[in-house]
FITILUM-347670 format. One record per residue (C-alpha): y, z, x. Coordinates in steps of 0.1 Angstrom, whole numbers, plus 5000, padded with zeros to 4 digits. Example, Ala and Ser with C-alpha at 12.3 -4.5 7.8 and 13.67 -1.06 7.14 Angstrom:
2
495550785123498950715137
This chain:
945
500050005000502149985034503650365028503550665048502050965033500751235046497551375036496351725058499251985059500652015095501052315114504752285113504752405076503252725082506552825100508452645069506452905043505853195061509653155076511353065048509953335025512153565047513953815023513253664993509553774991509554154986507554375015505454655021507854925023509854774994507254734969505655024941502354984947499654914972499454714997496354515002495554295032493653975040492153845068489153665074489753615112489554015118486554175134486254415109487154265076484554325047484754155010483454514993487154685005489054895010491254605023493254775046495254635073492554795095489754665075491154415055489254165029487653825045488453625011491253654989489053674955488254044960491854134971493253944937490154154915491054514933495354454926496954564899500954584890502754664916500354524949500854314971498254144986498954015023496853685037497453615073496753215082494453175109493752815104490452735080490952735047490353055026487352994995489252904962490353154941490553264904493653484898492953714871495954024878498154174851501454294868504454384844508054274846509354574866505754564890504354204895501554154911502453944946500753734971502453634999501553505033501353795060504053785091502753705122500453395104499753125132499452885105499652825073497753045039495452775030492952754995491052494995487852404968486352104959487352214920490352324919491852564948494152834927493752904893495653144872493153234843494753534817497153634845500453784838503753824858502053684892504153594917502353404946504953244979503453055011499853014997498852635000496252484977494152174990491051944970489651634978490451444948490851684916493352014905494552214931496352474913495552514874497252774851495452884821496253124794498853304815502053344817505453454837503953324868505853174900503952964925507052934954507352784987503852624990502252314991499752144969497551874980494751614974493251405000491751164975493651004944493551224915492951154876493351454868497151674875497151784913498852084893498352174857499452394830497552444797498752504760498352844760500952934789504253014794507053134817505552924844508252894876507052614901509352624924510252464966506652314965505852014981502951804963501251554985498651334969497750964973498350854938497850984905499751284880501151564905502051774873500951794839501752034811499852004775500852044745501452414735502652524769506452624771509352734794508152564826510452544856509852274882512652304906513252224945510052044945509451754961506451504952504851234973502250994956502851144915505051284889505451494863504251424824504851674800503151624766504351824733505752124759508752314749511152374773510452204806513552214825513151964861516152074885516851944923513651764926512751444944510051194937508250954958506050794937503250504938504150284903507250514893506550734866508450994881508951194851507051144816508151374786506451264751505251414722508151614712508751784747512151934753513952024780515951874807515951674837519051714862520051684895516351444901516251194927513450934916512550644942509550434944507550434976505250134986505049744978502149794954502149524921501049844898499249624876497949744846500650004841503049784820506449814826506450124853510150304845511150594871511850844838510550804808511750994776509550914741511250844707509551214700510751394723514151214731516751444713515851714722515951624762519551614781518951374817521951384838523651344873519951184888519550894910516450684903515750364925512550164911509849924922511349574917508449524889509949854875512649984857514950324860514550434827512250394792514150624767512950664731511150334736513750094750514150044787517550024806517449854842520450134850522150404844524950254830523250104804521350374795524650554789526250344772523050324745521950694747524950884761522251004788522650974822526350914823526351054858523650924869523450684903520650384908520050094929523349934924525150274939522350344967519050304983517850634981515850705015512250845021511551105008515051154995516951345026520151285022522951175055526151235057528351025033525450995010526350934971523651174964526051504982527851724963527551514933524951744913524952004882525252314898524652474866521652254857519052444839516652584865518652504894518552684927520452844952518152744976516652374988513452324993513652405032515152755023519052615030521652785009523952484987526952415007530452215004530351945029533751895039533751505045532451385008534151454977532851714951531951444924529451694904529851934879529152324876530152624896529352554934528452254951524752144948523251774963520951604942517251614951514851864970517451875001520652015006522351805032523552085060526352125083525651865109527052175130524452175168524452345196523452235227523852405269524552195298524552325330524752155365522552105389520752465399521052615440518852905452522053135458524752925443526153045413525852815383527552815350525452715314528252675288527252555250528152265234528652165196528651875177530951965151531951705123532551945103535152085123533652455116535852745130533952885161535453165162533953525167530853375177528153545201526353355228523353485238521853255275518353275283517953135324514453125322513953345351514053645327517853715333519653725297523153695295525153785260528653645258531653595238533253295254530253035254529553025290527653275313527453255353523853325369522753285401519353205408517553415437514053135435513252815436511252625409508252565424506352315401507652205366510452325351512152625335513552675299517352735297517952855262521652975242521353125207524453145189525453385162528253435134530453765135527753885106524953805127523853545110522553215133524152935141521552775161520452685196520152475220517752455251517152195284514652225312516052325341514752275381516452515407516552325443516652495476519852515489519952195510521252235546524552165553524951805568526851525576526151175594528850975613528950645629531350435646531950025646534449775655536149425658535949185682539349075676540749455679538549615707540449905713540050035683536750215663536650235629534450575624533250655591531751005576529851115547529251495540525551565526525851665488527252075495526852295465529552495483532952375487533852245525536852435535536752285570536251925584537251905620537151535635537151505675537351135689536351255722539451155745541651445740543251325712544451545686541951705659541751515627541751755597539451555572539751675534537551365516533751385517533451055526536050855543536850535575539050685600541050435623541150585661542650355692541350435727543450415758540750275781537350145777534350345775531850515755533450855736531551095714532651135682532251495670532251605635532352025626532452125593532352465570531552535538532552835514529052975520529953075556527652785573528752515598527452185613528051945640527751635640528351335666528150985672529250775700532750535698531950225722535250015732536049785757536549405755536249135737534848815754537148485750535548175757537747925782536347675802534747555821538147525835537747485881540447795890539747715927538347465951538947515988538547155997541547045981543847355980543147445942543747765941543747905976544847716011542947416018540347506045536847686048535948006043535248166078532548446084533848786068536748576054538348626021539748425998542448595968542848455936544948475911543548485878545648655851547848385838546248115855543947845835544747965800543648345815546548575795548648785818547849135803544949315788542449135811539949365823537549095839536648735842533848505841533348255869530647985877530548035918529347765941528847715977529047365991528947316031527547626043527047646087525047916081523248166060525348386043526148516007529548545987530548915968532948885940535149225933538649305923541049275946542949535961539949765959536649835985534649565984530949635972527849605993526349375962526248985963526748755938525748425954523048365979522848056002521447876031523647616054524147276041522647416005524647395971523847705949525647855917525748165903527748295875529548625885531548875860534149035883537049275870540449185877542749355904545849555889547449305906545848995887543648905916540048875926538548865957535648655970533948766002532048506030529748686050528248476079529248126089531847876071531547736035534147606011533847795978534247665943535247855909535347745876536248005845533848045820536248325800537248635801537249005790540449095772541549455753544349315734544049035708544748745718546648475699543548315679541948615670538748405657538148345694537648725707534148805701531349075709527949015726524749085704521349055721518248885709514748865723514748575745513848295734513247945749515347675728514947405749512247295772511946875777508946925792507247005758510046875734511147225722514747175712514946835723513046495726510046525753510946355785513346405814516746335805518246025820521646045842525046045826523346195798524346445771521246685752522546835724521147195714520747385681520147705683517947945656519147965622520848255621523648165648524547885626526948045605530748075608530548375632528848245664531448095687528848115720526148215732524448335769521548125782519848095814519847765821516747595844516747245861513047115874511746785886514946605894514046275910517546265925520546475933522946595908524646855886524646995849527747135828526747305800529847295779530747315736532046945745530046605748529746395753532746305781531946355812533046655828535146775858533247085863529547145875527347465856524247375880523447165909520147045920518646815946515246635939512446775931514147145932514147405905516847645901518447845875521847975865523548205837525547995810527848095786529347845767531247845736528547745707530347705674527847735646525047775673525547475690526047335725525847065744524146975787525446705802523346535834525346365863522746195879518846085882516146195857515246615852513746855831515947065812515047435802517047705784516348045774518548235746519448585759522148695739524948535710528848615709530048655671533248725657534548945630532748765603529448875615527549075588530548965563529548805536531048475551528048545575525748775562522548665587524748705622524148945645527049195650528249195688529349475709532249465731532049505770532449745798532649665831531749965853532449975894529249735909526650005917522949905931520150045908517149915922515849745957512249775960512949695999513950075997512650235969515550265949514850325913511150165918508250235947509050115978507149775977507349415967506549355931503549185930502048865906502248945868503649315881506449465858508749675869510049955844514050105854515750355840519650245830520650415799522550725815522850615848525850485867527850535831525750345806525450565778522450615757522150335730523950085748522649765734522649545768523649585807525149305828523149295861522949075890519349035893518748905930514748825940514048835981511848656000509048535976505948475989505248155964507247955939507948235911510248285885511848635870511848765837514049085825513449235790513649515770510849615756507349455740505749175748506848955784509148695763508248355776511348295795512848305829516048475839515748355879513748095892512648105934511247915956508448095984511048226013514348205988516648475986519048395953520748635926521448535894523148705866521348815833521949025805519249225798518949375762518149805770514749865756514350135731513050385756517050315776515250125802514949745813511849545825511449315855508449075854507448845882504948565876503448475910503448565948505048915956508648925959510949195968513849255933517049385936519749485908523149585905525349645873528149505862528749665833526949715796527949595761528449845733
C-alpha cells in the first residue's frame, strides 16, 4: 500500500508512558489504599500474593482480583509481554482502582493475548495509564458492562488487520475516557462503540491504519485527535449517535484504490444521527477516490460546501487550505496551530506527548475558546533548543562550554540556570550560560559526553544540549622557519615563520637574522619577513618564542646570500699576443699579468664579487701552470690551468675580483702568452635586466649529448665550420632557464681545431671554449647562456666527436612561479678564499695514495673551509696528476656513479678542470676514476646556496 506503519511498539515509547505519566498519575504515598506491585522479572515474585514490592505478583491478573477501591497496582516493564488480563475491580469516585506502569520500567507495560489483551468486564471507576495492549489480528482492549473507566497514555496495537475494533465498547457501558492513546493497526476499525453505550471520550488519540464508528451511542465527544487512515473512514457516527467531533485532523495514508468501500469520506455523519452531532474547526485531507465529508447522506468534497448546506464545519480546513502531514505533526506556520476549539467538548490540556497547549507567537490565534489549542493529537512546541559549543579541549588549558539557543520565538532567557556536565565528572551550575573547566587528562580512546541542562527560575526545564568531546595533549610548543631568495635581489632573504597551533597565547616572538642586526619583535603567527645582508655568506636565522604558559622554543634556519650569476660572453677580455688587455708580449716564468675586469667587456663597475673566465695557454717553452686570484691579495698555491710547452689547453676558472677591479694571472715556469675570454660574472646588486641575474640549481648529471651514439644529436662526427644544436631535458625548457653548466668533451678529431659553445649560432665566433689537436681528448667547464634549455657548439675545423654532460642549470626569478612551475629554483654564489681540500699525493682529506681503477673517493666539504651544512653545490677545481692510462674523472654527490665525465686525462697528463659538484646528502662529494691509478687534487672556490 506504499505507507509506513509501524507495527511492534518501540522501546522509545516506554519512556513516552512511563515519562509522561509524571504527576498526573497518583503515587504510593498519595493514594488511600494499598499498594500492590508487579513484576514478573523478580526472583521472588509468586502469582498466590502477597504482592509486595519485595515479593511482588508475576502476572497482573492476580494483582487486578486482590485490588479493591483505593489500590494501586504497580507493573514494572521488563520487556515480554505480560499474559492478558480481565479487569474485574470496583473502585468508587473518591477511591478508583489504578494501574499504572512502575518508575524505573526499562521498557514499556506490555498485555498481549491472542483474544483480546485488556478487557474491562463489570468494572467500575478503573483508571489504567502506561499499560499497552498488543493482538495479532483481533481486540486489544474490550470494555464490557463497565463504566467510568480511563485507559490514558498507552498504546493499542494489532500486527495483523482487524475485523473486529482494535478497541471496543459494548451497550452496556458508560463513562468511558480513552484518552493520549496511540492505535496502530494495519487496516481495519480502531474504535467501535455499539449501540447502548454512552458518554465516551476519545481525546488526544492518535490512529494509524483505522477510525472510529460509533453506532446508536449517546454522547461520543472526539476532541484533538488525528487520523491516518487506510480508505478514510476516519470517523463514522450512525444510528442516532450524538455527540461531537472537534478539533480532528483526518488524512488518508497510502495510494490504495479501496475498492469495494463505495465512496470512502474522511467523516461520516448519518441522516439519524446528524442533528444531534456538532463537527467543527477539523481538517480532513482524503484519498483522491475519497471525499471529506458524507453528512446525513449527501457528500461535500470540502468544507466549504458542507457549511454552506449543513452549517457544519464552518471552520473547518481541507485540501484546498493544506496538505496535512504524516501523522498529522504540525510545523511552524502550519494552518492547523492555534486554530482549534479550546473549549471543544472533551478537549485537553495536554497533547498526546504530555505537552501543555501553548500560544505560538508567530501564527495568529484563528480558533475559538479560552486558551490556545492546535488541531490534532500534537501541540506544536516552542521551537526553543539548546545546544553547547566549546572549543577544542587541552590537557591544562582552560576551556569555556557556553549554551546556545535557537530561539524563534524570541523567549525571554532570563533567570535561567545552567547546569555543564564535562564528562570527566566535574559539574559546573551557572547563571550566565558558560562555565570554564580545565581538564587535568587526556581522552584516551573515543570520546566524552559534554552535556548543559537548562532550567526556568521555577525549576522547570528548558532543555539540553550535549556534543562529544576529545581532550588533546597539550601539543609542544613549536615553530618552523625557512629562508629563500631572488636571483635578481641577492642580497636579500625573504624568511618566512609559522608558529605551531599554541592553545596558549605567544606573548614573545623574538626574530635574529644572524649578522647583528637588530631583533625583530614578530606579533603574527605566520608571516615573510624581508632582511638585507651586508656581505655574502651563510647566516642562521634564529627564531625564540614564549607563550602564556611559561614555555619557550628556538628555532633556526640558515639565510644563504651572495651572488647572482649574469651570463656575458664569450667576450676575449685579454690576449697577450696583440695587446688586448695587457702589454703585448709573453708571460715570463713567475710573471704576472693584471687585468682589469670591473667595467671592462660589459663587466658592471660595482657589486662584482667575481668573474668567470675561459683561460688558455698557447706557446708554452716550458711546463708550467697559470693561478687565477684577486689581485692585490696573496696569491694561492692552487692552479687553474695545467700545460706542457708548445701545448694549447683551456680551463675555465671562477676568480673573485680585487677591490681594485683587478685579477691576477700567475705563469709559473717558462714563457707563454695567455688568453681570457668572459663567460659572466657574479654580481650582489641587480643589474639593469633583472631577468638576466640568475641562481645555480644542481641536477644529477646527465649526458645530453654524445655523437658517438646520437644522444642529443645525429650520430657521426661533426664536420668543420659546423654548428650542433642542443636541447636540454624538459624541464629547463620553460621561461626560467637562461643557462646552464656542462662539461664539455672533444674525442677523435681527425684535425686541429677549436669549439665555442655559445647561446648563438650559427656565426662563426671570435672566441674559442676548447681546443684540440687530432686524435686528442680533452674536456672543459662550459657555461653558456641556454634560453629555454637551449644552446648551441660550433666546430672550427676537421671532423670530432662531441660530448656534454649536464651538471647544473641557472634560472631566474620565475623558477617555481607559475610562469614556470617544473624549473629548478637556483641558489646564489659564494666565493670563499681558494683553500686545497684534498691531494691524495699527501693525504689531505683522503689516504695518502693514488686512486685507483673504478676507486671512489668520499670527501667531506659541508662545514669545512666555510661551506655550511646544506649547501646545495661547491665550486672546485678538480685537478688529476699523473695517470697511469687514458682515464676520465667523475664527481657526484651521492648514489649511483652518473655516467658522465667532469675531467678527461691522458696516461702521464697533469690537467685541472673546474666542476661543480652537487653536495651529497651526507655533506660530502665523490670522486670516481675509471681506469689506471691517478693521483686527484681539489681546491674550492666557493659553494652555491
Amino acid at each position: 500500500m506504499g505507507r509506513r506503519h509501524p507495527l511492534v511498539a518501540s522501546a522509545g515509547l516506554a519512556v513516552l508512558l512511563v515519562g509522561c505519566l509524571g504527576s498526573g498519575a497518583a503515587h504510593a504515598d498519595t493514594v488511600a489504599g494499598t499498594a500492590l506491585y508487579v513484576n514478573d522479572a523478580a526472583a521472588g515474585c509468586s502469582d498466590t500474593g502477597p504482592g509486595t514490592a519485595a515479593e511482588p505478583f508475576c502476572q497482573i491478573q492476580p494483582a487486578a482480583d486482590a485490588a479493591g477501591p483505593g489500590d494501586t497496582v504497580w507493573i514494572t516493564g521488563r520487556g515480554p509481554a505480560y499474559a492478558p488480563v480481565t479487569i474485574r475491580s470496583t473502585g468508587t469516585a473518591d477511591a478508583p482502582v489504578r494501574f499504572f506502569a512502575a518508575a524505573g520500567s526499562t521498557s514499556s507495560v506490555d498485555v498481549a493475548g491472542k483474544a483480546s489483551a485488556i478487557t474491562f468486564s463489570g468494572a467500575r471507576y478503573v483508571d489504567m495509564a502506561a499499560i499497552g495492549a498488543r493482538t495479532a489480528g483481533a481486540t486489544a482492549v474490550a470494555v464490557a458492562d463497565s463504566q467510568h473507566i480511563t485507559y490514558r497514555i498507552a498504546y493499542a496495537q494489532s500486527t495483523h488487520a482487524v475485523t473486529a475494533p482494535l478497541i471496543a465498547v459494548d451497550g452496556s457501558s458508560s463513562d468511558i475516557s480513552l484518552t493520549r492513546l496511540h492505535v496502530l493497526l494495519p487496516s481495519g476499525p480502531g474504535f467501535a462503540a455499539a449501540a447502548g453505550a454512552r458518554n465516551i471520550t476519545l481525546a488526544g488519540d492518535l490512529f494509524e491504519g483505522g477510525g472510529v464508528e460509533a453506532a446508536g451511542t449517546t454522547g461520543i465527544d472526539l476532541a484533538g485527535d488525528t487520523f491516518s487512515t487506510v480508505c478514510g473512514d476516519a470517523v463514522s457516527l450512525t444510528d442516532g449517535t450524538s455527540g461531537s467531533v472537534e478539533n480532528v485532523v483526518a488524512r488518508a495514508d497510502g495510494t490504495t484504490a479501496c475498492s469495494g468501500t463505495g465512496t470512502p469520506a474522511e467523516i461520516t455523519v448519518d441522516a439519524a444521527s446528524a442533528p444531534q452531532v456538532t463537527a467543527d474547526y477539523n481538517a480532513v485531507n482524503p484519498l483522491s477516490t475519497g471525499t471529506d465529508y458524507d453528512w446525513a447522506g449527501t457528500a461535500y468534497a470540502t468544507a466549504q460546501a458542507l457549511g454552506a448546506a449543513t452549517g457544519q464545519g464552518t471552520h473547518d480546513l481541507d485540501q484546498t487550505d493544506l496538505t496535512i502531514p504524516w501523522l498529522g505533526a504540525p510545523a511552524e506556520h502550519s494552518p492547523l496551530v492555534d486554530s482549534g476549539d479550546a473549549d471543544a467538548p472533551g478537549e485537553r490540556s495536554t497533547d498526546i506527548d504530555g505537552h501543555s497547549r501553548v500560544d505560538d507567537p508567530l501564527v495568529p490565534d484563528t480558533g475559538a475558546g479560552t486558551g490556545h489549542v492546535d488541531r490534532g493529537a500534537t501541540e506544536f512546541q516552542d521551537p526553543l533548543t539548546v545546544s553547547v559549543g566549546m572549543g577544542t579541549g587541552y590537557v591544562g588549558i582552560p576551556v569555556t562550554a557556553t549554551a546556545g539557543f535557537g530561539n524563534p520565538w524570541s523567549d525571554s532567557l532570563d533567570g535561567f540556570t545552567y547546569t555543564f556536565d564535562f564528562g570527566d565528572g566535574t559539574t559546573v551550575t551557572s547563571a550566565t550560560g558558560s562555565a570554564t573547566h580545565t581538564y587535568t587528562q587526556a581522552t584516551t580512546s573515543g570520546y566524552i559526553q559534554v552535556v548543559v541542562l537548562v532550567d526556568r527560575a521555577d525549576g522547570t526545564r528548558v532543555g539540553g544540549g550535549d556534543l562529544w568531546y576529545r581532550v588533546e595533549p597539550t601539543p609542544d610548543l613549536a615553530s618552523a622557519v625557512g629562508c629563500g631568495n631572488a636571483p635578481s635581489e641577492p642580497d636579500v632573504a625573504d624568511c618566512w615563520y609559522d608558529i605551531d597551533f599554541d592553545p596558549y597565547a605567544i606573548t614573545s616572538d623574538r626574530i635574529t637574522f644572524g649578522d647583528g642586526s637588530k631583533t625583530v619583535f614578530a606579533t603574527a603567527l605566520s608571516d615573510t619577513l624581508r632582511h638585507s645582508y651586508p656581505a655574502p655568506g651563510t647566516y642562521t636565522v634564529t627564531q625564540k618564542i614564549t607563550d602564556a604558559g611559561g614555555r619557550t622554543a628556538t628555532t633556526t634556519a640558515r639565510a644563504t646570500v651572495g651572488a647572482a650569476f649574469v651570463g656575458a660572453g664569450p667576450k676575449r677580455l685579454l690576449d697577450t699576443r696583440n695587446g688586448t688587455g695587457a702589454p703585448k708580449r709573453t708571460v715570463g716564468a713567475g710573471g704576472v699579468v693584471r687585468l682589469k675586469v670591473l667595467g671592462v667587456g660589459g663587466v658592471p663597475a660595482s657589486g662584482v664579487t667575481a668573474v668567470a673566465l675561459n683561460v688558455t695557454d698557447t706557446g708554452a717553452t716550458a711546463t708550467s701552470y697559470v693561478t687565477a686570484y684577486p689581485d692585490g691579495t696573496t696569491r694561492p698555491t692552487a692552479s687553474n690551468l695545467n700545460f706542457r710547452a708548445g701545448e694549447v689547453d683551456s680551463n675555465l676558472v671562477t676568480v673573485k675580483v680585487g677591490a681594485d677591479g683587478y685579477v691576477d694571472l700567475y705563469n709559473a715556469h717558462g714563457k707563454v702568452n695567455l688568453l681570457a675570454d668572459l663567460e659572466g660574472y657574479y654580481t650582489t646588486k641587480a643589474v639593469k635586466d633583472t631577468q638576466d641575474m640568475s641562481g645555480l640549481a644542481p641536477v644529477t648529471p646527465t649526458r645530453v649529448l654524445d655523437t658517438r651514439s646520437g644522444t642529443g644529436a645525429r650520430k657521426g662526427a661533426v664536420g668543420p665550420r659546423s654548428t650542433t644544436t642542443v636541447t636540454l631535458p624538459k624541464y629547463t625548457r620553460g621561461g626560467a632557464t637562461v643557462g646552464a653548466v656542462l662539461d664539455v668533451t672533444v674525442t677523435g678529431g681527425t684535425g686541429s681545431g677549436y669549439i665555442t659553445v655559445a647561446c648563438d649560432g650559427p656565426n662563426p665566433p671570435t672566441t674559442s671554449t676548447l681546443d684540440y689537436r687530432a686524435g686528442q681528448t680533452v674536456s672543459n667547464l662550459v657555461i653558456p647562456c641556454a634560453y629555454s634549455g637551449v644552446f648551441h657548439i660550433y666546430n672550427s675545423a676537421g671532423h670530432v666527436q662531441l660530448i656534454a654532460d649536464l651538471q647544473a642549470v641557472y634560472t631566474d626569478d620565475l623558477a617555481g612561479s607559475d610562469e614556470d612551475p617544473s624549473a629548478l629554483t637556483g641558489g646564489q654564489f659564494v666565493g670563499t678564499t681558494p683553500a686545497r681540500f684534498l691531494d691524495t699525493r699527501t693525504g689531505l682529506g683522503a689516504p695518502r695514495k693514488a686512486l685507483g681503477a673504478n676507486g671512489t673517493l668520499t670527501v667531506k666539504v659541508a662545514g669545512v673551509h666555510g661551506v655550511p651544512a646544506g649547501a646545495s653545490a661547491v665550486l672546485v677545481n678538480l685537478t688529476g696528476v699523473a695517470p697511469t692510462a687514458n682515464t676520465h674523472l667523475t664527481a657526484y654527490g651521492h648514489g649511483s656513479l652518473p655516467n658522465v665525465s667532469d675531467d678527461s686525462l691522458t696516461a702521464g697528463q697533469t690537467r685541472p678542470v673546474l666542476a661543480v659538484v652537487p653536495v651529497g646528502a651526507d655533506g660530502s662529494v665523490r670522486i670516481h676514476n675509471a681506469l689506471g691509478s691517478v693521483d686527484v687534487v681539489a681546491d674550492l672556490e666557493g659553494y652555491f646556496g
